[in-house]
C-alpha positions, -999 to 999 in steps of 0.1 A, spaced: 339 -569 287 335 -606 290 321 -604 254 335 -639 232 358 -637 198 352 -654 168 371 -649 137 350 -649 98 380 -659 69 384 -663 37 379 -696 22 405 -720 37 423 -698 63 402 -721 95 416 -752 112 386 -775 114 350 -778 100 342 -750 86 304 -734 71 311 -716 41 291 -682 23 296 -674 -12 292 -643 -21 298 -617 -53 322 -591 -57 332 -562 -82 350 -579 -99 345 -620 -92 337 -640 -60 345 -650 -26 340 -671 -1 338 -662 40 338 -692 64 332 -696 99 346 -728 121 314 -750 129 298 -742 164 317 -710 171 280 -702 166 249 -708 190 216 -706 180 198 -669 186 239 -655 199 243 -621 189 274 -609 174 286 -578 164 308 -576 134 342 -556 133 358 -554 102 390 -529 99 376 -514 67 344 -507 53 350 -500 11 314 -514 -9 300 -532 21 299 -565 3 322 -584 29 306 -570 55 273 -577 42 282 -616 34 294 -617 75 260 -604 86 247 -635 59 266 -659 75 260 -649 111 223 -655 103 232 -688 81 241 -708 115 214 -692 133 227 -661 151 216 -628 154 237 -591 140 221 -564 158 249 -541 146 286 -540 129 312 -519 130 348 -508 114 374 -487 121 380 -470 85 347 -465 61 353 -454 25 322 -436 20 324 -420 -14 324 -455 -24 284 -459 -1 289 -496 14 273 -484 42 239 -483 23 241 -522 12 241 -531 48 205 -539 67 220 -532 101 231 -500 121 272 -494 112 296 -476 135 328 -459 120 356 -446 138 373 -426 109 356 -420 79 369 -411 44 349 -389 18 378 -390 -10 
């Protein structure tokens, strides 16, 4: 597809610089980081997580996308939870594959 890869972690999990994103959770906090530069002004990325649950992580990625300047015109996961509505704290289009009501 000719389409780049960059990869969002939890606090501590990327070699090199990294920019960080605090963010909230259920039940504490978290932190998302991405290695410095994997990011050019105005690129747009599209997320991918593997699950979609309250849409909080996914959320924080499409936060720190925009942090170091790029541009989410969409995400995307392979499983979504949606009894548990994470799709409606999310301000872009999502794509599911599966999807779970129960």
């Amino acid at each position: 597809l000719g389409l780049g890869f960059i990869m969002l972690r939890k606090k501590g999990k990327l070699p090199g610089a990294t920019i960080p994103y605090p963010y909230d959770l259920e039940y504490g906090t978290a932190t998302l980081e991405v290695q410095a530069g994997a990011v050019q002004p105005g690129q747009r990325v599209v997320l991918l997580d593997d699950l979609l649950a309250t849409g909080g992580t996914m959320q924080a990625a499409i936060e720190l996308i925009r942090k170091v300047g790029g541009k989410v015109p969409a995400c995307a996961c392979l499983i979504e939870l949606s009894f548990l509505a994470g799709r409606g704290r999310l301000d872009v289009p999502c794509t599911s594959l599966l999807s779970y009501d129960s």
